[in-house]
TIRO-2110 file (N, C-alpha, C; in Angstrom, 1 decimal):
// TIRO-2110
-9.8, -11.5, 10.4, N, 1, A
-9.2, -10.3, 9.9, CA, 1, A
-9.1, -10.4, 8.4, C, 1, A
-9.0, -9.5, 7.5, N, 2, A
-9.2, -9.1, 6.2, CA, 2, A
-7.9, -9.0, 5.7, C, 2, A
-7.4, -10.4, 4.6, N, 3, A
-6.2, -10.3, 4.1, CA, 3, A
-5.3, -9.1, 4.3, C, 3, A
-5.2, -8.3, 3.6, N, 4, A
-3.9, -7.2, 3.5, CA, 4, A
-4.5, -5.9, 4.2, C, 4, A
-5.9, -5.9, 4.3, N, 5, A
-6.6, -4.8, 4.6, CA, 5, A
-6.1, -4.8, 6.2, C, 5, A
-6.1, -5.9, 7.3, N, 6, A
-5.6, -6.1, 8.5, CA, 6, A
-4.2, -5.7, 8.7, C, 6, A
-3.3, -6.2, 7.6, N, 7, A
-1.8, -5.1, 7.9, CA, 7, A
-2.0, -3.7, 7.3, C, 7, A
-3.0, -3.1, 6.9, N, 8, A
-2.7, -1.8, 6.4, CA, 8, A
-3.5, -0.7, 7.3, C, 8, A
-3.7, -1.8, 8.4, N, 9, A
-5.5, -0.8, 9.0, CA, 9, A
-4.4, 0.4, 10.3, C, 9, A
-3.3, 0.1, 9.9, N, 10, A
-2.6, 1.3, 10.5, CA, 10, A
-2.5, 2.9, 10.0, C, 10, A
-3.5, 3.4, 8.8, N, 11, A
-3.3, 3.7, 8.0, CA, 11, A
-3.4, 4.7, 8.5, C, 11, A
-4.8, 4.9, 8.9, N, 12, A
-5.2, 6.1, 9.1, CA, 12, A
-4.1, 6.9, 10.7, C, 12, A
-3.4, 6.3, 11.2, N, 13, A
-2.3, 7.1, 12.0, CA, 13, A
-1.5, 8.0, 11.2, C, 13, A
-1.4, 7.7, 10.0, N, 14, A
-0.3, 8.1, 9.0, CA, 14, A
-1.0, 9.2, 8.2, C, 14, A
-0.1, 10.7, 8.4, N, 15, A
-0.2, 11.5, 7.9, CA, 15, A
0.7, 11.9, 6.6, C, 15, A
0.6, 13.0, 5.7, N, 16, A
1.3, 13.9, 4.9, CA, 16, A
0.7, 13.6, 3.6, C, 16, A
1.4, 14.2, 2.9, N, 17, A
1.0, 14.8, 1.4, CA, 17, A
1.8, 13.4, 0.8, C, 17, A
1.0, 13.9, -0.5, N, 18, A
1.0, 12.7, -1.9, CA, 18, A
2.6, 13.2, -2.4, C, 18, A
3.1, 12.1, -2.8, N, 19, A
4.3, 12.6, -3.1, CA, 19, A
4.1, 12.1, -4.9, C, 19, A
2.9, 11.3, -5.1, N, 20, A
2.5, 10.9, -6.8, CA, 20, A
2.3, 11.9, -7.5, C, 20, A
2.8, 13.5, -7.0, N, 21, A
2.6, 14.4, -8.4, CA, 21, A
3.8, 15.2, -8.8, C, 21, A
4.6, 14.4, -8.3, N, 22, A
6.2, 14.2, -8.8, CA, 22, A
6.4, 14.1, -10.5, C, 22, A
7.0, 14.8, -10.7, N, 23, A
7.3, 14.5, -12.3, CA, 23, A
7.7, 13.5, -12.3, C, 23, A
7.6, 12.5, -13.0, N, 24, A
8.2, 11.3, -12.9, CA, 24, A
9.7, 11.1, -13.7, C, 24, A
9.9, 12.2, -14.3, N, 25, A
11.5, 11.8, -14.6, CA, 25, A
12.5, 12.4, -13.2, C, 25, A
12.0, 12.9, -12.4, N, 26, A
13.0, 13.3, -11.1, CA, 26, A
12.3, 12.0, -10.1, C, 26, A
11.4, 11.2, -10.5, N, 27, A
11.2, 10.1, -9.2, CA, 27, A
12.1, 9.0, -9.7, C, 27, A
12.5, 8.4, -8.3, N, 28, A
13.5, 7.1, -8.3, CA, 28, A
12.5, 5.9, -9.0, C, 28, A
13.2, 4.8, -9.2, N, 29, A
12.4, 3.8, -9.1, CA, 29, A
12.0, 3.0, -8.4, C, 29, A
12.8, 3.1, -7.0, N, 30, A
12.0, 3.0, -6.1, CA, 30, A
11.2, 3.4, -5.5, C, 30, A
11.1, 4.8, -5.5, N, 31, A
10.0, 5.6, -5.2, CA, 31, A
8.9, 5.0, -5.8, C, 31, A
8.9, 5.1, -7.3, N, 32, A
7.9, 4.6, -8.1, CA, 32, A
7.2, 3.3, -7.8, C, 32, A
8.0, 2.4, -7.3, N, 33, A
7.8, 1.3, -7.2, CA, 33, A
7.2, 1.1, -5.2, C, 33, A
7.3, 1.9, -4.9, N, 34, A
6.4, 2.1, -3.1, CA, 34, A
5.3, 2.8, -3.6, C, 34, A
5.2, 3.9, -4.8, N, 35, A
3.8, 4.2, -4.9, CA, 35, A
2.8, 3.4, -5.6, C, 35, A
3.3, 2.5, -6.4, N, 36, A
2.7, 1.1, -7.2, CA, 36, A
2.5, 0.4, -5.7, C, 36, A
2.6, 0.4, -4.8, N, 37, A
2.0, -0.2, -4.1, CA, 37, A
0.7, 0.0, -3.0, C, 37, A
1.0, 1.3, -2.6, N, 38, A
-0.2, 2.6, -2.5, CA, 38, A
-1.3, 2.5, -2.9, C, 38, A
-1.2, 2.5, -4.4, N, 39, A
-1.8, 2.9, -5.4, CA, 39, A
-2.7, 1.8, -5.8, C, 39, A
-1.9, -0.2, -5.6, N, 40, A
-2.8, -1.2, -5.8, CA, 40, A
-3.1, -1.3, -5.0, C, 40, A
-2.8, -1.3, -3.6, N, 41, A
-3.6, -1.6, -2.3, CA, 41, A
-4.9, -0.6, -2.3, C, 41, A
-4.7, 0.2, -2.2, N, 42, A
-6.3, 1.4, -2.1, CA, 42, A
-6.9, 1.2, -3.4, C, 42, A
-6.6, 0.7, -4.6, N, 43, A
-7.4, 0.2, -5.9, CA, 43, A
-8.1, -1.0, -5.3, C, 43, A
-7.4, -1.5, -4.9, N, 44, A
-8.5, -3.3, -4.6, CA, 44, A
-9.4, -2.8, -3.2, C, 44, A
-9.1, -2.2, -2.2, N, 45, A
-9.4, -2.1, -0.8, CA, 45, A
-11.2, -1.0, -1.6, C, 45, A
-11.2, -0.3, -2.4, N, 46, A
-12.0, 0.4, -2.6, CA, 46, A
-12.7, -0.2, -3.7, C, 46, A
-12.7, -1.4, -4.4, N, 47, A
-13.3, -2.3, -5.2, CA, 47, A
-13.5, -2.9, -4.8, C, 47, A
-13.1, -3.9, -3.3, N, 48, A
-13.6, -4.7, -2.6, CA, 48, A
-14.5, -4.6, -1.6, C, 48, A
-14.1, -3.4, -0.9, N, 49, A
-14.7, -3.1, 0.5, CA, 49, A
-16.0, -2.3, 0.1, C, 49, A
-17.2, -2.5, 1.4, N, 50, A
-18.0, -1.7, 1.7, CA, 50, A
-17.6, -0.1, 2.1, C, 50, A
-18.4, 0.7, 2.1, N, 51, A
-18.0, 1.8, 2.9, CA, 51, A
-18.1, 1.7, 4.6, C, 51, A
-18.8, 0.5, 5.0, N, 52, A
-18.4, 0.5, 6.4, CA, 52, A
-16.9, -0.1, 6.4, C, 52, A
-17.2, -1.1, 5.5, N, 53, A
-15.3, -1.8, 6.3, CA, 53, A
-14.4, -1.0, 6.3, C, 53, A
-14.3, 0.1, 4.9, N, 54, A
-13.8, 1.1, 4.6, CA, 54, A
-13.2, 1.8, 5.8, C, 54, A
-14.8, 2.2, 6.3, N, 55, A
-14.1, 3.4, 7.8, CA, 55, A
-14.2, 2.6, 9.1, C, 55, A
-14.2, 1.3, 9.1, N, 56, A
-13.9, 0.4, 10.2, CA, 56, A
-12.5, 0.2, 10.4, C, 56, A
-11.7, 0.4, 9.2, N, 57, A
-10.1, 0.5, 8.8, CA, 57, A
-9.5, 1.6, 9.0, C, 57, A
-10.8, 2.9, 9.4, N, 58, A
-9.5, 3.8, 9.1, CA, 58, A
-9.2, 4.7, 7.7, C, 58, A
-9.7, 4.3, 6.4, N, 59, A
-9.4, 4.7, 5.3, CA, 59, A
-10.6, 5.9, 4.8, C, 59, A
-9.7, 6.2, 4.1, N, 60, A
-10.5, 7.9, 3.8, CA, 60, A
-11.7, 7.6, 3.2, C, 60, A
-12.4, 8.7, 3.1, N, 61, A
-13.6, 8.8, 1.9, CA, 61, A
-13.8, 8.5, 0.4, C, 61, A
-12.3, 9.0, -0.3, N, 62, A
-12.2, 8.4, -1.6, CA, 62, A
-10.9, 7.4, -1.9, C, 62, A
-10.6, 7.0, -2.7, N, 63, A
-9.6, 6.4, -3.2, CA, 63, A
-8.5, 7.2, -3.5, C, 63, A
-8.4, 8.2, -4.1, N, 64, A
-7.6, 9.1, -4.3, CA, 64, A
-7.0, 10.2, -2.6, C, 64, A
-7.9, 9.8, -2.1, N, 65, A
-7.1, 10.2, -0.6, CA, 65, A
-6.9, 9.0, -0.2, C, 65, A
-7.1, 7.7, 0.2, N, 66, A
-6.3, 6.3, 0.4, CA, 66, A
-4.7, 6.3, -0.3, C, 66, A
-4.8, 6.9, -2.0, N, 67, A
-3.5, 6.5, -2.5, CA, 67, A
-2.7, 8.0, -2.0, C, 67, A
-3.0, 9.1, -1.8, N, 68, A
-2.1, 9.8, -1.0, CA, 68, A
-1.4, 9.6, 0.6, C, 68, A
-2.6, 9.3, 1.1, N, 69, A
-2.2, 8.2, 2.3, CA, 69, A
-1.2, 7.4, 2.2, C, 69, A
-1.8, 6.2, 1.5, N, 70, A
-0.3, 5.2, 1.4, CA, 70, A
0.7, 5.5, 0.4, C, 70, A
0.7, 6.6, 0.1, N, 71, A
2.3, 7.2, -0.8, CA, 71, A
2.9, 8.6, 0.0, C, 71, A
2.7, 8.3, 1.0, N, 72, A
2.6, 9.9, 1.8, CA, 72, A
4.3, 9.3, 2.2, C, 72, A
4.9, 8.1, 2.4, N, 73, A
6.2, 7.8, 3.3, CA, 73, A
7.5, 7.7, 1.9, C, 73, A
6.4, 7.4, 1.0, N, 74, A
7.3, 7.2, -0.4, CA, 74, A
8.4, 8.2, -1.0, C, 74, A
8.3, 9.6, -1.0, N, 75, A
9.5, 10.4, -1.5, CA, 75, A
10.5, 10.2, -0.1, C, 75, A
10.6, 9.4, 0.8, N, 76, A
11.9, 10.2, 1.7, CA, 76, A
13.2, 9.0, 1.4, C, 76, A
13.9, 9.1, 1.5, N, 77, A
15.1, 8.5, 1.2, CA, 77, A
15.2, 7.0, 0.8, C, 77, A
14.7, 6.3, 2.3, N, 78, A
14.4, 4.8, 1.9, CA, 78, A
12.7, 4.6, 1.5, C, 78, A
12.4, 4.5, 0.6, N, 79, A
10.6, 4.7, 0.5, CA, 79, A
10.3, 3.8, 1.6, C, 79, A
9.3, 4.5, 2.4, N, 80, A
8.2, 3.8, 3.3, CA, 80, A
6.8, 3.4, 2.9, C, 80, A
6.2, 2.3, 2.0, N, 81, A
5.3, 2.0, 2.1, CA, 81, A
4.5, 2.3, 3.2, C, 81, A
3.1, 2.9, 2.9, N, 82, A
2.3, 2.7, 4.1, CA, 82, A
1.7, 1.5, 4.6, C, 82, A
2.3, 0.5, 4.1, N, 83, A
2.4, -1.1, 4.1, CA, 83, A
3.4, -1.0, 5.1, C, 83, A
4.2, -0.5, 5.1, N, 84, A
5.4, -1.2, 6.1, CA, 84, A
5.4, -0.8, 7.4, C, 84, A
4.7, 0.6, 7.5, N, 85, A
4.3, 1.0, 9.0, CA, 85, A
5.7, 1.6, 9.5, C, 85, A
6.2, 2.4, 8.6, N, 86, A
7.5, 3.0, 8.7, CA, 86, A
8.5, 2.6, 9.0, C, 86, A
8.6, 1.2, 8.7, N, 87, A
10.3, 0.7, 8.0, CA, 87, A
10.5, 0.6, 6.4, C, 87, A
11.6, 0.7, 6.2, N, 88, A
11.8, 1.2, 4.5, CA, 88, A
11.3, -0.1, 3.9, C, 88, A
10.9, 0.4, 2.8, N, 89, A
11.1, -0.7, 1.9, CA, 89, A
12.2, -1.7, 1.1, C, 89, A
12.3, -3.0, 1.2, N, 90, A
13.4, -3.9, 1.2, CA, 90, A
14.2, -4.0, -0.2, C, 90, A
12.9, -3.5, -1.0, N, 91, A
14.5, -3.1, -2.7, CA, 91, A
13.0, -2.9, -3.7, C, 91, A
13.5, -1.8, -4.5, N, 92, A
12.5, -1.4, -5.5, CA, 92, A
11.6, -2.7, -6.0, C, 92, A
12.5, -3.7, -6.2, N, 93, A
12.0, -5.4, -7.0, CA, 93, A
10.5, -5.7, -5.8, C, 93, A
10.9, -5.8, -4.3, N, 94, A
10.4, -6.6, -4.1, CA, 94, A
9.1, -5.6, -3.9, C, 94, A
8.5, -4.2, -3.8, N, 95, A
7.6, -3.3, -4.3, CA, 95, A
6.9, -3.5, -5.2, C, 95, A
7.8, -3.8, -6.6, N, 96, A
6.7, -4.1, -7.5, CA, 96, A
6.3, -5.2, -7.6, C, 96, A
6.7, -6.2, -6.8, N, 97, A
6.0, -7.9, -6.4, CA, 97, A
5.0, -7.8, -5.9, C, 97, A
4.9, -6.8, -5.0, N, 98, A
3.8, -6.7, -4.1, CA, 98, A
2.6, -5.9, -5.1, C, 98, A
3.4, -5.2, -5.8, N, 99, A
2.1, -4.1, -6.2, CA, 99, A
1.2, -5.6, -7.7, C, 99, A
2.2, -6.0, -8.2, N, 100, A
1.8, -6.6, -8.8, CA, 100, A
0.9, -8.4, -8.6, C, 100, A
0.8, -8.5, -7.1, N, 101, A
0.2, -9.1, -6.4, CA, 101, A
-1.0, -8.9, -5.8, C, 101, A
-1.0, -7.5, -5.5, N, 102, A
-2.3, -6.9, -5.3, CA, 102, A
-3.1, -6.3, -6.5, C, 102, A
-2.6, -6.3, -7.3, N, 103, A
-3.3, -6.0, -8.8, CA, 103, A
-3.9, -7.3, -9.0, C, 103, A
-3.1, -8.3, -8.8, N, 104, A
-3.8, -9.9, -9.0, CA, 104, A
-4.8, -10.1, -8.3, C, 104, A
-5.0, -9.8, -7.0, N, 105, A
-5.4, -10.4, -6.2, CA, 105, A
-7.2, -10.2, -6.4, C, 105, A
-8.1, -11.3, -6.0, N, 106, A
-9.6, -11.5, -6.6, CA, 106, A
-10.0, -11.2, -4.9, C, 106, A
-11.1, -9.9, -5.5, N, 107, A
-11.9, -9.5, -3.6, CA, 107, A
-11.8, -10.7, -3.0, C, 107, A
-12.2, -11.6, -3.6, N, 108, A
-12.4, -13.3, -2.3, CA, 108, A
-11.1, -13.2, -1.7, C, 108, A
-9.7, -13.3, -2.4, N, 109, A
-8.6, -13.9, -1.3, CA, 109, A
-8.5, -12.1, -1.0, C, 109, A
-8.8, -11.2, -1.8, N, 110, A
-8.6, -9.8, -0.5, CA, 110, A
-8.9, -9.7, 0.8, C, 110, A
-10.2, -10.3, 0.9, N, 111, A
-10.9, -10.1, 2.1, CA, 111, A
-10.3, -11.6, 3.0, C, 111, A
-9.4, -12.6, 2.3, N, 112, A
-8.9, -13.8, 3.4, CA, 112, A
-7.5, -13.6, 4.2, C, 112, A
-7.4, -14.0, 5.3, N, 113, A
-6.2, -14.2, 5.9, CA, 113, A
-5.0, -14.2, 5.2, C, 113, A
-4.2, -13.4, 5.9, N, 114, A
-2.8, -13.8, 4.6, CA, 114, A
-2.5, -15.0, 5.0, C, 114, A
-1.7, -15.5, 3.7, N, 115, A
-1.1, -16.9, 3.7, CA, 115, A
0.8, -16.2, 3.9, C, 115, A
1.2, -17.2, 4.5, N, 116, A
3.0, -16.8, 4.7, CA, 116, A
3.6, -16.4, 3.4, C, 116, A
3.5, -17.2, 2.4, N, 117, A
4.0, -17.0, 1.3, CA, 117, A
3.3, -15.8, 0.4, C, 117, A
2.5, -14.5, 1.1, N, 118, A
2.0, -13.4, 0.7, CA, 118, A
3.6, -12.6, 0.3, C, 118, A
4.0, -12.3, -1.0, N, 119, A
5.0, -11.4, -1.6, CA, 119, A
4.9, -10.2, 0.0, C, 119, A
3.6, -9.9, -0.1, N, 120, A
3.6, -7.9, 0.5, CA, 120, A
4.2, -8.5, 2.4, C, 120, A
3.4, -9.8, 2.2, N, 121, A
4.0, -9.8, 3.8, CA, 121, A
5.2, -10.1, 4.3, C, 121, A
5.6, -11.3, 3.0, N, 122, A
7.1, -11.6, 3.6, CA, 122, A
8.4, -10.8, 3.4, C, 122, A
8.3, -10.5, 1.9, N, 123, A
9.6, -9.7, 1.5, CA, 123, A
9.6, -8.0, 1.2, C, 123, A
8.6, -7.2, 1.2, N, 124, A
8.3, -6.1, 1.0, CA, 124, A
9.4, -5.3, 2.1, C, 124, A
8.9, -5.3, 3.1, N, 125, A
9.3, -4.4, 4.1, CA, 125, A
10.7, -5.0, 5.2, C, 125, A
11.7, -4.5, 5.5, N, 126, A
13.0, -4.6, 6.4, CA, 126, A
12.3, -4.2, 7.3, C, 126, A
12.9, -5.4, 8.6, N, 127, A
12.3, -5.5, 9.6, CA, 127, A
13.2, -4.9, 10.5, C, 127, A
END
């Protein structure tokens, strides 16, 4: 299975609208910080992947419909990453660990098994 791409291949169950065209002085920062994660996961998933693995996962046609997808859970009270499979997200900080981990991350370890000490897997999401 495909590092992060395997926890996100729930994706395509998950419906609604982009909540990223929010003015950003009325978005939280945690908001902001569940859509930085949206937004790096479907950046690397669409840099890395073929268009078969693409729709083997589930994930839209473009990138810009992937990052509405996974920011679709982000405006509601507790941000839902589409990472977390609809439990909230654990604190604005540990969002942008993740997003900023998946920004890091080289196609080679995208496409590897997570390791335990993955930011997005262990601390991102309340279980």
């Amino acid at each position: 299975m495909l590092k992060r791409l395997a926890m996100f291949s729930f994706i395509a169950a998950c419906g609604g609208s982009s909540s990223s065209t929010t003015d950003s002085a009325t978005v939280s920062p945690d908001v902001e910080a569940c859509q930085a994660v949206g937004s790096a996961y479907c950046a690397r998933a669409y840099a890395c992947l073929g268009s078969a693995d693409l729709a083997q996962y589930g994930l839209p046609a473009t990138q810009a419909e992937c990052v509405t997808q996974e920011n679709a859970g982000c405006g509601s009270a507790s941000p839902e990453p589409g990472y977390c499979k609809g439990s909230p997200q654990t604190s604005g900080s540990a969002a942008n660990a993740c997003a900023a981990d998946l920004n890091a991350t080289s196609c080679s370890d995208f496409t590897q098994p997570a390791s335990g000490s993955d930011v997005c897997k262990t601390e991102l999401c309340a279980s």
